[in-house]
Steps between C-alpha positions, in 0.01 A plus 500: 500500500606501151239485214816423241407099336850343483451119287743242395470412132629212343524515137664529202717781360299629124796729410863577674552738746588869347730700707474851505676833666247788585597883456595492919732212414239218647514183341194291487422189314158373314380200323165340422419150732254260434328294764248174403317371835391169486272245648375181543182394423393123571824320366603761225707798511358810367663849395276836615565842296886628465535770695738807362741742729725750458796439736708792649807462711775801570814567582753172600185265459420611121865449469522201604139326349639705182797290478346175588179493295389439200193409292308194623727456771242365822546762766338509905452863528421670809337867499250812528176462301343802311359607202586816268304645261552765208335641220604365120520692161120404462359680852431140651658414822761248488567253832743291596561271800874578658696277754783742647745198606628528817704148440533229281652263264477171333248245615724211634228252447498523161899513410810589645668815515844622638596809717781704449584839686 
């Protein structure tokens, strides 16, 4: 049994994808995605807290979302949930939440997008 939490997040893109080549000649991609759940309460829609992630994707995929995102485009991402951590300037520990994508692209109920190989 795997303990690994894979999610699907819907959400906004908050900045475009970066590509970039590691020292071993990987290529990965990373961008920050914001997701806003919502609810209903009686008759009335209601927003809860924006929720912030860092998004990973490598090789053909980071590509690929590289090419086809941008900033505030809505995205249906599908990926491994974790957490990293590091130490800043100050001593503190910094965390962030990271989605590493596993697929994904533009959410079709919200607009209309086009594939090309």
């Amino acid at each position: 049994m795997s303990r690994q939490i894979d999610i699907v997040v819907q959400g906004v893109l908050g900045t475009t994808p970066t590509l970039v080549r590691t020292a071993n000649e990987r290529v990965y991609c990373h961008f920050r995605l914001a997701t806003t759940p919502t609810f209903r309460v009686g008759e009335d829609w209601r927003q809860g807290e924006t929720l912030w992630f860092t998004a990973k994707a490598w090789g053909t995929l980071a590509r690929n979302l590289s090419m086809s995102l941008r900033k505030g485009d809505p995205v249906v991402l599908v990926g491994r949930f974790t957490q990293e951590s590091w130490k800043r300037d100050n001593g503190t520990i910094g965390c962030t939440n990271v989605l590493t994508v596993s697929t994904g692209g533009h959410d079709l109920a919200r607009g209309e997008s086009h594939f090309m190989k």
